[in-house]
N, C-alpha and C positions, 0 to 999 in steps of 0.2 A: 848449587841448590842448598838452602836452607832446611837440612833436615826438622831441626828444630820444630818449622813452620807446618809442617805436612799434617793433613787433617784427615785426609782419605787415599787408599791405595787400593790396588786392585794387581792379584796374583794369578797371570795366567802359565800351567805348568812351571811353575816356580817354586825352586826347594827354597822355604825359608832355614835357611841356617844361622847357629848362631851370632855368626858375623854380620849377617843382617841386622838381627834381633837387637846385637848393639849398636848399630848405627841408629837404629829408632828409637834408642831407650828413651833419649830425654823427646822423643816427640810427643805428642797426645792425640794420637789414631782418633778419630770418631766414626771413621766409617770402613771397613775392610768387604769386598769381595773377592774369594778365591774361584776362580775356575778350572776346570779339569787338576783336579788333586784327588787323585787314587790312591798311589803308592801309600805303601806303611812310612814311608822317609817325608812324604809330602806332607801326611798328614799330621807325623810328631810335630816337622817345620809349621808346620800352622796353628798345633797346640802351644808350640814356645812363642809364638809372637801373639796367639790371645792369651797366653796367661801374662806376660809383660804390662797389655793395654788393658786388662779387665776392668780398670773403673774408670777409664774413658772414655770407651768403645761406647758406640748408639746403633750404629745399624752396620747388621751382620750377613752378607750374603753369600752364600754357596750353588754353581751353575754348571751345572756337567761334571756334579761330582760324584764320588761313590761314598755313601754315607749311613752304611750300614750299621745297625745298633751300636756294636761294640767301636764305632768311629764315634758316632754322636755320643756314646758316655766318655769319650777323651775330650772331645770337643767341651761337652758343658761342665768338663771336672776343670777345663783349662778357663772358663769362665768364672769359674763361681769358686777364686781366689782367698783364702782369710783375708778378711776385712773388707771385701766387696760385694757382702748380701745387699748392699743399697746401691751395687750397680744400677747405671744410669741406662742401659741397653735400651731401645725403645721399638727397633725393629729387626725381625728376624727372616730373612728367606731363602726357601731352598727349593729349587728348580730344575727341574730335567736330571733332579737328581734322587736316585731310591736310598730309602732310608729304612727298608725293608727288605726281607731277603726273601726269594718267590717261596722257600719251601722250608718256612719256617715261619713260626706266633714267635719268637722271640721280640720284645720289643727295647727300647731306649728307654731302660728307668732314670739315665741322667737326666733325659730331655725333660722326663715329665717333676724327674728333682726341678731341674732351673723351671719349668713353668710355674712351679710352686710359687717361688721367691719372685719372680720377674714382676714385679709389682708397677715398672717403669715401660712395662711391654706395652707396646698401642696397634703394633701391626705383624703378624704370623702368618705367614705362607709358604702353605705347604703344596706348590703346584706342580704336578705331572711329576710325585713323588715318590711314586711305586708303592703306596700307606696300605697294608692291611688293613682290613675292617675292624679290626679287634684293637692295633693302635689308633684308630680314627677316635673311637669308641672310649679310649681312654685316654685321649689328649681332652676330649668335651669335657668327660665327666673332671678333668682336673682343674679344668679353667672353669667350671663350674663350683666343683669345689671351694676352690680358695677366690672366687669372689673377683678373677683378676679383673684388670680397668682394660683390657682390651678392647680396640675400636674396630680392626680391621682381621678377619680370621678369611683366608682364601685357603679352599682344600680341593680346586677344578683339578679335572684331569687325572682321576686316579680311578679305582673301579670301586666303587662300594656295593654293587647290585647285592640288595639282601641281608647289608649288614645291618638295617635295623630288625628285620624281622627273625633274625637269626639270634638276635639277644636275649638271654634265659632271663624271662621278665622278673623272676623267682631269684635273680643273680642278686647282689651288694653292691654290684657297680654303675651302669651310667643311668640301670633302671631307679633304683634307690635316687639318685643325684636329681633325676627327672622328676619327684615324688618331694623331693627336701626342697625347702626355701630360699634353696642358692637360688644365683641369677647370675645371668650376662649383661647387669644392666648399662654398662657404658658402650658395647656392640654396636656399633654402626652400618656395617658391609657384612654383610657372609655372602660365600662366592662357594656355591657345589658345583656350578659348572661342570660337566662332561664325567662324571661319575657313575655311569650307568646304572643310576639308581632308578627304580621298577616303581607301578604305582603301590605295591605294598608296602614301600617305604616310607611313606608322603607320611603314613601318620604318625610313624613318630618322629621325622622329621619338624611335624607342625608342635610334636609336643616341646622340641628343643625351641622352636622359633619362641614359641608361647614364653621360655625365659629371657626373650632379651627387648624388655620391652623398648629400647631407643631404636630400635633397628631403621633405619632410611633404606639403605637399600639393597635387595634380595635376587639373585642370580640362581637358576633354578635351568639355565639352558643346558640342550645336549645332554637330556636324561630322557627316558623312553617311559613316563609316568604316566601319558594317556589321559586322557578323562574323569578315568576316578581316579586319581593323585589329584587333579586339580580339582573335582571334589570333596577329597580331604582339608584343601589350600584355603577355600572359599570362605569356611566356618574361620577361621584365624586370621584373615583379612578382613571379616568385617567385624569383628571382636577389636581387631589393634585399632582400626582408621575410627571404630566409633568409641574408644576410649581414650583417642583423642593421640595415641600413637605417631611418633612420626614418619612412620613407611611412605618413602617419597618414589620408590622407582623398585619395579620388578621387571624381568629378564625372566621372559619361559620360551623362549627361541626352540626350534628344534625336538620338540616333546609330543609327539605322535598325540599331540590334539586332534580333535574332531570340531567342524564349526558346533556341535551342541554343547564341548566341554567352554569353549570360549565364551559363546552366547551367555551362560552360566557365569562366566567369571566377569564379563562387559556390564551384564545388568547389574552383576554385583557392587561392582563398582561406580556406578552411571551412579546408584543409588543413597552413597554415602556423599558425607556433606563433604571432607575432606578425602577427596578421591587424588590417585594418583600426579604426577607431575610427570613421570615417565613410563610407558610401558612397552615392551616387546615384544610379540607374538609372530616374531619372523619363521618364515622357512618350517610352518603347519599349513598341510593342505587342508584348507579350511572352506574355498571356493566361493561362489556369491552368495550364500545364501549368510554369514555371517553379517554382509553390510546393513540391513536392517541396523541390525545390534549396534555394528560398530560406529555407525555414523549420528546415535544415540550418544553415544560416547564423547563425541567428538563436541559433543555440547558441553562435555563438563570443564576442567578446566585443566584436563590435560595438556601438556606444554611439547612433549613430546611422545612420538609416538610412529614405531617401527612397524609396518605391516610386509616387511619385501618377503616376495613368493610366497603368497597364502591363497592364489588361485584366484583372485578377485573375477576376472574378466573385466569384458566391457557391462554385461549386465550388473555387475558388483559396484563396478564405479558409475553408471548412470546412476541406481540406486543415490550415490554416494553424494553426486551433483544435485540430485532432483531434493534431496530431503536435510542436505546441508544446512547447520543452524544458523541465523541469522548474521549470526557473531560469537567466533570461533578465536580461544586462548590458544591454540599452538605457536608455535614459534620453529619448531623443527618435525618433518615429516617426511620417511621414507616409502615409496609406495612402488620400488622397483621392483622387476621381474614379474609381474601382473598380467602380460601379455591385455594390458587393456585398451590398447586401439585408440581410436578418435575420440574414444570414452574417457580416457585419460586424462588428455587434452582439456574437454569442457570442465572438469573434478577441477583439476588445477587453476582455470582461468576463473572458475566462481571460489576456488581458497581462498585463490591472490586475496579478491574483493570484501571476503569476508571475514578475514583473519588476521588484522592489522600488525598483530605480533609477530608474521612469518617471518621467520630469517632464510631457512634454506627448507630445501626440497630437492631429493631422489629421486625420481623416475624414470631412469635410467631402462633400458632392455622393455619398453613396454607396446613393442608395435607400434609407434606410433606414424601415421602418415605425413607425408608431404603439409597436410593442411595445417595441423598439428600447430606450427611457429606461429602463424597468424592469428591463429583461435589464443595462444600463452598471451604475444604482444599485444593484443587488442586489450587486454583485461589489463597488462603492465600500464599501457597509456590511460586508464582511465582512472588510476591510484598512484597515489606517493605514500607506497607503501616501506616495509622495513626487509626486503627479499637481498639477501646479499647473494646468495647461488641457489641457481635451478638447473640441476645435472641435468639431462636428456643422452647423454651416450650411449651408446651400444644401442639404439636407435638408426638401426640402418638407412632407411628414407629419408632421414634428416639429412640435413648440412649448412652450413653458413653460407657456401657458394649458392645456394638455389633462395636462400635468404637472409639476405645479408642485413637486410635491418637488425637482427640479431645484435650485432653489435652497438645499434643506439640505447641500447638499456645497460645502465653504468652506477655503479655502488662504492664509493670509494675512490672510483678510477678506473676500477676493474668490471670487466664483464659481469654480467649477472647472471646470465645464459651460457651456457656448457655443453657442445653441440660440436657433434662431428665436423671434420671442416670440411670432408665430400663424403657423398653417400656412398656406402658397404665398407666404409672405412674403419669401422667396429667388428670385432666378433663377434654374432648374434648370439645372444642366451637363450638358451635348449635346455627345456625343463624335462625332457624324455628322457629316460633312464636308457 
């Protein structure tokens, strides 16, 4: 092997040692992952091979590590070399791994040194990384600060419950920064995902959104914000989309919605000229009484759009069939776990017909009966539409044996239909606790 040539490596429980380090010298790393590196011996071994590659290196990743403050200021003293404040880095991540210690506010003034400089940084993720609220709070206010060009900030999977509200508004730090003319304005993605953040947080959560005016798209799932968080949300979605913002896709999956706090967020949207392109409101029991609203929605020019387990029924999806717009932009739609019956079925066979952009469709787990295939293929033979898959599994009554024209609808080559191939050959989805 041509050391020389080596462009990316990846260390799992490996001592880099110095005999390593000089086999690499004349190479130019662009991309390092270490996984599981604990030890005090591991981690020196992987400060001597980033301080070697510091101004070649681009993408930095750490996965089942222990990377507790005083690791991560060795880590970014071994980055941030004489003569390489114009490191080229561009992405950084660290995963399944804490970077926090459970019983202690110390934090990593390296890290928020090299965020300083990292002027080259476009992607930072901090997932399922054990973050105090108080380093959360002070990685913002620094990329706030200095203005970085950051596109991509993921912080899912940590606990923040209460770390905004917990912030001494009266303090110098992320309040001040929230107040100042900084911005995040090159921000693309933020991802708070599973943070246990409360709806008391939403507001100043919306005060940090209100900095990053490019934002596209916004992950907000697996937080127990409820209704008034998504009343908070509301006022700042329709401030970006009507100032012409380009928020293309939000994620509120999982967030002890009620159909009244959705209803509220659907009109809101229905309303604006430039409304979303993707939205998710999975796995909120939200029940029929949301379809009104939602199949409003479905007018606009949403392209995608997740509803699995929000309680539809079958009175949710007649709704859904009976008041369908004429001519419907989606192109992908999930609508599993619904328990909507034969209701289902018809929803689906007037999409097909009225939504020439479908590509796929979920329906998976929805009760649906024996009659079900007939009522889909009837509406497939009467369009040459754009449908490449329509899941139906976990659909017990189903099966290709009892209807086998199933397989005359073909995309590609490939089946278009996705269908048990005998009946109880799925595990049924049980929505009962």
């Amino acid at each position: 092997m041509d050391l020389v040539q080596i462009r990316c490596l990846r260390f799992q429980n490996v001592l880099c040692t110095a005999e390593v380090c000089d086999m690499l010298q004349h190479s130019r790393l662009e991309i390092l992952v270490f996984v599981r590196i604990i030890s005090e011996h591991e981690v020196n071994g992987v400060c001597l091979l980033l301080s070697c590659h510091a101004k070649t290196l681009l993408s930095l990743e750490f996965i089942h590590c222990q990377l507790y403050p005083a690791v991560m200021d060795k880590v970014c003293t071994s980055l941030c070399q004489p003569g390489s404040q114009n490191y080229k880095i561009q992405s950084i991540s660290i995963k399944s791994s804490p970077i926090s210690e459970s019983k202690s506010l110390t934090t990593s003034a390296g890290l928020l040194n090299f965020l300083s400089y990292a002027k080259c940084l476009q992607l930072l993720s901090f997932n399922d990384a054990k973050m105090q609220p108080s380093f959360a709070k002070m990685i913002i206010r620094t990329l706030l600060e200095f203005s970085s060009g950051l596109q991509t900030l993921d912080m899912s999977e940590n606990n923040f419950a209460g770390w905004f509200s917990t912030v001494d508004r009266s303090s110098t730090s992320l309040s001040s920064a929230l107040k100042s003319n900084t911005s995040l304005n090159s921000l693309t993605v933020l991802n708070l995902k599973g943070n246990n953040l409360q709806e008391g947080d939403m507001e100043d959560v919306c005060k940090i959104l209100a900095k990053m005016s490019s934002l596209i798209s916004l992950d907000i799932s697996d937080n127990p914000i409820t209704d008034e968080g998504i009343r908070y949300l509301i006022p700042f979605l329709e401030l970006a989309l009507q100032r012409g913002n380009p928020l293309r896709r939000l994620r509120a999956e999982n967030c002890d919605l009620s159909s009244f706090g959705v209803t509220k967020l659907l009109d809101c949207l229905a309303s604006i000229n430039k409304p979303l392109d993707m939205l998710s409101i999975a796995d909120n029991h939200l029940g029929s009484s949301v379809a009104a609203t939602l199949v409003k929605f479905l007018g606009s020019h949403v392209r995608e759009l997740n509803v699995e387990d929000i309680g539809l029924g079958p009175i949710g999806f007649q709704i859904l069939e009976e008041a369908l717009p004429r001519k419907v932009k989606l192109s992908h739609i999930n609508i599993s776990k619904n328990r909507g019956g034969i209701g289902t079925a018809h929803f689906i066979s007037r999409l097909i017909l009225q939504a020439p952009n479908l590509v796929s469709v979920d329906a998976g787990s929805n009760l649906l009966p024996p009659e079900s295939l007939e009522v889909i293929c009837n509406a497939l033979k009467q369009t040459t539409c754009n449908l490449t898959r329509l899941d139906l599994m976990g659909n017990l009554q189903l099966s290709s044996d009892i209807f086998p024209a199933v397989f005359e609808f073909k995309k590609r080559g490939k089946p278009i239909l996705l269908v048990p191939l005998q009946q109880g050959s799925c595990a049924p989805y049980d929505a009962d606790p």
